[in-house]
C-alpha positions in Angstrom: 118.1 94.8 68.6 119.1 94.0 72.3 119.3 97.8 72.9 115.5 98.3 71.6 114.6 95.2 73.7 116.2 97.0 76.7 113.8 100.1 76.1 111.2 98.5 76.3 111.0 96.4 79.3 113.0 99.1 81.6 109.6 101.0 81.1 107.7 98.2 82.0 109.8 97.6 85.0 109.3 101.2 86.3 106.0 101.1 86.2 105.4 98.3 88.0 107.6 99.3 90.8 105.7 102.6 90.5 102.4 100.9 90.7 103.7 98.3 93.6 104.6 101.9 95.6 101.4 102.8 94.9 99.2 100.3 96.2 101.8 100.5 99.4 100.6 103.6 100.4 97.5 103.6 99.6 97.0 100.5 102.1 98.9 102.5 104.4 96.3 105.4 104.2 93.8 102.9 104.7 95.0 101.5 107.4 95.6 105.0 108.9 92.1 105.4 109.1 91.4 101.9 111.0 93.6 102.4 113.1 90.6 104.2 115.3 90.7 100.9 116.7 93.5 102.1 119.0 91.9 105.3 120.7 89.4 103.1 122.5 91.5 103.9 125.8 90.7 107.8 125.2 87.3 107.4 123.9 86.2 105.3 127.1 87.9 107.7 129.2 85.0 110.1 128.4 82.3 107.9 128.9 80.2 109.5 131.3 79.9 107.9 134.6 75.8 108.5 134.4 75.9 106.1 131.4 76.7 103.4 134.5 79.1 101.3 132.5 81.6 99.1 134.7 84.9 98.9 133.7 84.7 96.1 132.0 81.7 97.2 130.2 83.8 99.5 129.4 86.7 97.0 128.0 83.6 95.6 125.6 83.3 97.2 122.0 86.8 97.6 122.1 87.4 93.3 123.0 84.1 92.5 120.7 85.9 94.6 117.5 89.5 92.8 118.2 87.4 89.5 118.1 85.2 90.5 115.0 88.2 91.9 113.1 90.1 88.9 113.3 86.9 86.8 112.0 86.2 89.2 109.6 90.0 88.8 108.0 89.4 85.2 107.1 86.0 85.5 105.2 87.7 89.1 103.7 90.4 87.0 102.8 88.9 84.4 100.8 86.7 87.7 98.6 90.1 89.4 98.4 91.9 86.5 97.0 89.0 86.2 94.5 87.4 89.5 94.2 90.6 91.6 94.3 90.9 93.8 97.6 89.5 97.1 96.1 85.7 95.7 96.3 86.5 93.9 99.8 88.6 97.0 100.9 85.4 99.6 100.0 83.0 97.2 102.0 85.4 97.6 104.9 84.8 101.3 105.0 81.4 101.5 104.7 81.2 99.0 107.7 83.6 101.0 109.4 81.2 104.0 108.6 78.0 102.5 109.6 79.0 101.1 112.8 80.6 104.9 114.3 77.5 106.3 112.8 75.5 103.7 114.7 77.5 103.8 118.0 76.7 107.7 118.1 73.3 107.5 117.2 73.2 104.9 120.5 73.9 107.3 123.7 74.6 105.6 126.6 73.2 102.5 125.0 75.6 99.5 126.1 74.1 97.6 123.5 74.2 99.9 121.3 78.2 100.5 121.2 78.6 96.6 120.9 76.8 95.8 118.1 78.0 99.3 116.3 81.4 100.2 117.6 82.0 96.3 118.1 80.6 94.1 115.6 80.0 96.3 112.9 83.6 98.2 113.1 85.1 95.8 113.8 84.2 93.7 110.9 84.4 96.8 108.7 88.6 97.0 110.0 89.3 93.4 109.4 87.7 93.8 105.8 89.7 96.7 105.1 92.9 95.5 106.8 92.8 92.6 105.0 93.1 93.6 101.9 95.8 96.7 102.3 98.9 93.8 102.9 98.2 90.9 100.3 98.2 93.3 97.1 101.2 95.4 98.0 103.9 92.0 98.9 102.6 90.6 95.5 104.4 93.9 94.1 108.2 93.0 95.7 110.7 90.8 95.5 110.7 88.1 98.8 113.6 90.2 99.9 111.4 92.8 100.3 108.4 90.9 102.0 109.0 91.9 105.6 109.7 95.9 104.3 106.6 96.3 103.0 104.4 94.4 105.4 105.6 96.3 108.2 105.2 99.8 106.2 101.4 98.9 105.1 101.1 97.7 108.5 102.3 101.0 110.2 99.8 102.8 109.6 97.7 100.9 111.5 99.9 101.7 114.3 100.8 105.2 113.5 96.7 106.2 113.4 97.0 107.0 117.0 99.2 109.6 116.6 97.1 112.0 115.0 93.9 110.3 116.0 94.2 110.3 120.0 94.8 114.2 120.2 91.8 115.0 117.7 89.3 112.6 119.8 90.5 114.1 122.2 89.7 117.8 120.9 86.7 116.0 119.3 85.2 114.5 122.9 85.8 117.6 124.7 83.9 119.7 122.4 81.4 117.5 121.1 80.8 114.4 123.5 81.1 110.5 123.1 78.1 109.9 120.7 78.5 112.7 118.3 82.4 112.5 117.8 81.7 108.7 117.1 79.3 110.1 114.0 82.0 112.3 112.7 84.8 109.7 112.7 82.2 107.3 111.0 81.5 110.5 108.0 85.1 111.0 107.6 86.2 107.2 107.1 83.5 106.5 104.8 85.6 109.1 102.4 88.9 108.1 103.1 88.5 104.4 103.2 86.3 103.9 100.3 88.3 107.1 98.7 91.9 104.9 98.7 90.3 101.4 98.3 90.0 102.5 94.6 93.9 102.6 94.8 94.5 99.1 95.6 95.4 96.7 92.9 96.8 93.3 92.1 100.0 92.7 89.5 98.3 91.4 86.5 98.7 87.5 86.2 102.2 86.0 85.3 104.2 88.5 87.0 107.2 88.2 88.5 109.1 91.3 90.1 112.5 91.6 90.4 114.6 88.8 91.6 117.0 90.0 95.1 119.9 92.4 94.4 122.4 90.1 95.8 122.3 86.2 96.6 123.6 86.8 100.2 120.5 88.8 100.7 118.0 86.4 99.4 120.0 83.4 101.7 119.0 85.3 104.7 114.9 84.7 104.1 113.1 81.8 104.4 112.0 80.8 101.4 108.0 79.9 100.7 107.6 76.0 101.7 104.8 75.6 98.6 101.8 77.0 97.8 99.4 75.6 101.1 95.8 75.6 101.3 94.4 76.6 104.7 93.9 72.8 105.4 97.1 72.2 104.6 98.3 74.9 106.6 96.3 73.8 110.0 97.8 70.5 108.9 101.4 72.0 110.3 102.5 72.1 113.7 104.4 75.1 112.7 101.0 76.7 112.7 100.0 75.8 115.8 103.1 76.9 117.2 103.1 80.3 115.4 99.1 80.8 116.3 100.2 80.7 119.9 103.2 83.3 119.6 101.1 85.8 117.9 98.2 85.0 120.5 100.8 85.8 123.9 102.4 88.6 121.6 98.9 90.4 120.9 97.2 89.9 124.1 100.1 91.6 125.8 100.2 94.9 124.2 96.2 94.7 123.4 95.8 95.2 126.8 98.4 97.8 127.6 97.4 99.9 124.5 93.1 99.5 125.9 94.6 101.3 128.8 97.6 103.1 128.1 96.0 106.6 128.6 94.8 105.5 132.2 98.3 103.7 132.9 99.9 107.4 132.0 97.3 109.4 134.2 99.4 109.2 137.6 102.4 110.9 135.5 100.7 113.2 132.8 97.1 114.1 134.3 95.1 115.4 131.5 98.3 115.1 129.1 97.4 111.4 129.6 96.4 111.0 126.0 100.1 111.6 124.6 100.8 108.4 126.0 98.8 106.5 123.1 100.7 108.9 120.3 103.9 107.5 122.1 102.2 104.2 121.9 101.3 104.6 118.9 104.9 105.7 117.3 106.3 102.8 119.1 103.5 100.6 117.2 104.5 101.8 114.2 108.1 102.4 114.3 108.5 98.7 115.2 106.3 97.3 112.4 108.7 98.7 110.1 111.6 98.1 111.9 111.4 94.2 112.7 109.9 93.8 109.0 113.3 94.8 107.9 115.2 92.8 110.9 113.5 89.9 109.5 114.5 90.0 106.5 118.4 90.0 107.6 118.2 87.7 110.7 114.6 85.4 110.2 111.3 85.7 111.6 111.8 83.8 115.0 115.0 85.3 116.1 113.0 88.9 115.5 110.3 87.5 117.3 112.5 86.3 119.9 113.9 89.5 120.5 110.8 91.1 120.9 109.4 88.6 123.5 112.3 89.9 125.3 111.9 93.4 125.1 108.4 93.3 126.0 108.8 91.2 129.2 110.9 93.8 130.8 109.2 96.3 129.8 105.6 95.8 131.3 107.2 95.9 134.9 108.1 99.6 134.3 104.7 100.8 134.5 103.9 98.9 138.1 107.2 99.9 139.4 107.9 103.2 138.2 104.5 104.5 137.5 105.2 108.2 138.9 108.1 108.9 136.3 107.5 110.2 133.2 110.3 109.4 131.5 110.3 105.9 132.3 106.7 105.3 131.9 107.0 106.8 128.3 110.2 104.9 127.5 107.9 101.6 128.6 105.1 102.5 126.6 106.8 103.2 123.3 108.9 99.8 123.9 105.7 98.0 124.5 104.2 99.7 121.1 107.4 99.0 119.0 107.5 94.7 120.6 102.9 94.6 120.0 103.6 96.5 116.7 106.4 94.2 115.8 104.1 91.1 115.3 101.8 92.8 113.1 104.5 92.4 110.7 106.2 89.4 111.4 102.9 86.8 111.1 102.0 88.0 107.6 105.3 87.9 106.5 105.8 84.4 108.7 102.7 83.0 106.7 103.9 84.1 103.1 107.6 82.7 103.8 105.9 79.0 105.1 102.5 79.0 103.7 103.2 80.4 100.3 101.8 83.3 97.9 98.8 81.8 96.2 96.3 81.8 98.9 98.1 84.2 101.1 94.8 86.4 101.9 93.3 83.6 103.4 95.6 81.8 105.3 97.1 85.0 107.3 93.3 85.6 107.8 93.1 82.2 109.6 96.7 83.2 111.3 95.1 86.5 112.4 92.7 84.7 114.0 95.2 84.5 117.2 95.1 88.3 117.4 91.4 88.4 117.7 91.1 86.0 120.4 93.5 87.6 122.0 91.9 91.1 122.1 89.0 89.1 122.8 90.2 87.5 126.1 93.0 89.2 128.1 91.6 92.8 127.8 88.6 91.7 129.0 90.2 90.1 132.2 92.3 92.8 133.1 89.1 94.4 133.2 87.7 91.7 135.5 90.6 92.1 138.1 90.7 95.7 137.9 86.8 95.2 139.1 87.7 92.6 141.5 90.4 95.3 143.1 87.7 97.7 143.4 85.2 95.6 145.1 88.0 94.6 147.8 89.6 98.2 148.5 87.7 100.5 147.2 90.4 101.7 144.7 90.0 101.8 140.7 93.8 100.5 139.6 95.1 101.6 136.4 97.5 99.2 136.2 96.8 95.3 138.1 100.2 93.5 139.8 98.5 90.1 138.6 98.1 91.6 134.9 101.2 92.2 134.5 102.9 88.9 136.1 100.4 87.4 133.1 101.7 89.1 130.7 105.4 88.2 131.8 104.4 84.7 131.5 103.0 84.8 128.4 106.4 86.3 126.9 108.1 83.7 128.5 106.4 81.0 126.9 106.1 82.6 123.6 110.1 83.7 123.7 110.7 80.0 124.5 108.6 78.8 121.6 110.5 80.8 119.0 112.8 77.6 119.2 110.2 75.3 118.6 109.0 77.1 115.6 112.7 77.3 114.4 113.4 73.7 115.6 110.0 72.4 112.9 111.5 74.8 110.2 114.6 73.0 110.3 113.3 69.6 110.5 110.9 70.0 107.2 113.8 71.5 105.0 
């Protein structure tokens, strides 16, 4: 009897880690394709200089899409806790679709790229994005949580690697406005195509518990189930809103103009700097997703604070060498990549399962204000430079000593966060 019993729920057990692997990808695919976010820095490189855009015109759709996405990730959510993500994940890529198709159909329209490239995009992303993460942790065991965040994540990150050389190719051969149009054809297939992938573990189910206790004592555990009022109820939010804010605005910036950072070095090779970028993005998702889940979220995030602080000085003060300006860049990826799986995981360990969609939608909201904000005043001072000497700097002294600040604070904070976690057990 025990042996037929045993028979028949291993099959069970494979399929749902089958199906949970899955759904991993196939938000990983997705996110792939939003990750066109990321060659803004090569697409306004070709903006023609007839189209009269200043630079931080130029700094716009991207900043506008970093803001939408983020407000676009609470409302998709809320549908993706109770619609499922495939139906909020589909809506994503027709967004996405509509607003490249929209932004090419534009010209030089300022306007035009703002409301397509930036509000419509952008909310098209955040819907998509939104829903990729959520289904796929719901699969795995907590031990697991920080694994497979960072690897849905990733692609996100990774998209620039084979997206900044073929908008490259694309731009050169075509122009701005009709390489926007054929980005926005070929995510409507692949978005919408993979959404249909994306599915939630049917109710009651409970995957596998940690292979070994010592591994499960290293996470920490889910504080309850919290509504997003109860959640903006915690100072630990507050405290972890303002990490993720100084940790994104950092490398939002860096990666809006890592291809003109690399130009002094690389010339018209510039664009490999945002596929280094965008490994380091990628490559550090996964890799402090799985840190995490050995050492904690705020020690990882401590680490990376770090990391990154040092790091944004190479590029002022060794801007003619390759190597070093490379090694930066990648670094920088890896510590701005590294949040984008840290918070979700952060807000599933403390805010619990049940409305998970939601409340890292709210969390997420930190990320958009900060693409919304810093980018756009690097752009100002880079203007400001201009109008005083005449020179167009591709990388501001005061830019980066904010940026070094902001690390500081937020590496400083990591103890605070830890300090409440302690306090509430």
């Amino acid at each position: 009897m025990s042996q037929t019993i045993s028979e028949t729920i291993a099959p069970a057990e494979t399929r749902s880690v089958n199906m949970g692997w899955i759904v991993t990808f196939a938000g990983t695919g997705i996110n792939l394709a939003l990750g066109i976010l990321y060659t803004w820095s090569v697409i306004k490189g070709k903006i023609p200089e007839a189209w009269g855009w200043s630079e931080a015109q130029k700094s716009d759709p991207y900043a506008i899409a970093c803001f939408v996405f983020a407000i676009a990730m609470v409302v998709a959510g809320r549908l993706q806790d109770k619609l499922g993500p495939r139906i909020v994940a589909t809506i994503g890529g027709a967004a996405v679709a509509l607003g490249c198709i929209i932004a090419g159909l534009a010209g030089s329209s300022y306007a035009g790229f703002v409301v397509g490239f930036g509000v419509l995009t952008g909310a098209g992303i955040g819907f998509g994005y939104a829903s990729a993460t959520p289904p796929a942790v719901k699969w795995f065991p907590p031990a697991k949580t920080g694994l497979i965040a960072g690897l849905v994540v990733a692609g996100f990150g990774l998209a620039s690697v084979y997206i900044s050389p073929l908008a490259t190719w694309l731009l050169n051969t075509y122009g701005v406005s009709n390489t926007m149009i054929i980005f926005g054809a070929a995510f409507l297939v692949v978005v919408c195509g993979l959404a249909q992938l994306l599915k939630n573990p049917p109710a009651g189910y409970k995957p596998q518990a940690p292979a070994s206790a010592a591994k499960a004592a290293a996470l920490k555990p889910a504080i309850g189930d919290k509504t997003w009022r109860d959640m903006l109820a915690s100072p630990n939010f507050w405290v972890l809103w303002l990490m993720f804010f100084f940790g994104s605005a950092v490398g939002l910036t860096v990666i809006g103009s890592a291809q003109g950072i690399a130009k002094q070095s690389l010339g018209d090779a510039a664009f490999w700097a945002v596929a280094v970028l965008a490994v380091g993005n990628a490559g550090g998702r996964i890799a402090a997703g799985v840190v995490s889940d050995r050492i904690g979220r705020q020690w990882t995030m401590f680490l990376s604070y770090v990391v990154q602080c040092v790091m944004v000085m190479i590029p002022f003060f060794f801007a003619e060498s390759v190597v070093a300006l490379l090694f930066a860049v990648l670094m920088i990826g890896a510590c701005y990549g590294a949040n984008l799986s840290l918070f979700p995981s952060a807000t599933k360990d403390y805010f619990g399962l049940k409305n998970f969609g939601l409340n890292y939608g709210v969390m997420f909201s930190a990320w958009g204000v900060a693409g919304l904000t810093l980018p756009r005043v690097d752009g100002m001072i880079k203007d400001a430079v201009f109008a005083a000497t005449g020179a167009k700097p591709m990388y501001a002294e005061t830019t980066m000593y904010i940026t070094i600040s902001l690390m500081v604070v937020a590496a400083v904070l990591t103890f605070v966060s830890r300090a409440i976690v302690s306090k509430s057990k």
